[in-house]
N, C-alpha and C positions, 0 to 999 in steps of 0.2 A: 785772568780769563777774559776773552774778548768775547759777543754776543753772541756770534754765531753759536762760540762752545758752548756760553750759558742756555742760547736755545735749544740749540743740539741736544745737551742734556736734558733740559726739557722734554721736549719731543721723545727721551728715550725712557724718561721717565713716566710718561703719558700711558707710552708703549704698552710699558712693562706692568700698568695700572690695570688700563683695558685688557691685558692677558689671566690677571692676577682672576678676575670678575668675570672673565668669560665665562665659569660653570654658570656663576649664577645670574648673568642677562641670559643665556642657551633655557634654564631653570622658566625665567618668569615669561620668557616668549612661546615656550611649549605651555605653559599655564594661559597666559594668554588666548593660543590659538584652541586648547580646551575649553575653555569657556566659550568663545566664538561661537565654536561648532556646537555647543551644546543648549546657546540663546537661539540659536539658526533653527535646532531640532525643537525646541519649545515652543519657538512661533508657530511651525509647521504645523506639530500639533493643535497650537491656540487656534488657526484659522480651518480647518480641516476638524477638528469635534466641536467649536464653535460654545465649550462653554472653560471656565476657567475656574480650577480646581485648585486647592492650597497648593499642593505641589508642581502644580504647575507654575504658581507666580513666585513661590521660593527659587526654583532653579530659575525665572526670568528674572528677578531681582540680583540674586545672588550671582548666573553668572556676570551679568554688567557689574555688578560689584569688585569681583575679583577683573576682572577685565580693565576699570579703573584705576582699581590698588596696582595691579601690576605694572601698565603703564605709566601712572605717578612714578612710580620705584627707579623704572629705566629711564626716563624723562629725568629724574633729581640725579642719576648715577653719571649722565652723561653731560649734563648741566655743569654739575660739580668740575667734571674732568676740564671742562672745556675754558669755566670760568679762569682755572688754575691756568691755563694757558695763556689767555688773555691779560689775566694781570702781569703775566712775565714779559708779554710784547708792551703791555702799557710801559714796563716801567722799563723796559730796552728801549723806548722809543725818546723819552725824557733826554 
């Protein structure tokens, strides 16, 4: 096999990585954009009744919380994919 093929392969194995995981980045970016909306509506509230209530800073805490978790998760999934890619061109490059 000459490089092109071994990237090619690559590249289609990447492919077919990112397809495999799509429910679940689709999963954590609707998570994601839940949380958003629902820190956006707890500020709203925070500054508009101007006092701050348990439940209040559990869903301000909590959603940035998940909001981080999620992000970590896609950040380490796409990391991962990309690193594998890189090490193949390092060592095509040799």
């Amino acid at each position: 096999m000459d490089n092109k093929e071994i990237l090619g392969a690559a590249l289609d194995a990447l492919d077919r990585l990112l397809k495999m995981f799509m429910i679940e980045r689709y999963v954590y970016l609707i998570l994601t954009a839940f949380s958003f909306l629902l820190l956006v509506y707890t500020a709203f509230l925070l500054v508009t009744k101007e006092t701050a209530n348990t439940q209040m800073l559990v869903a301000i805490f909590g959603s940035t919380g998940l909001i981080a978790a999620s992000s970590a998760r896609i950040s380490w999934f796409f990391n991962r994919a990309f690193s594998m890619i890189e090490e193949l061109i390092k060592g095509l490059s040799k």
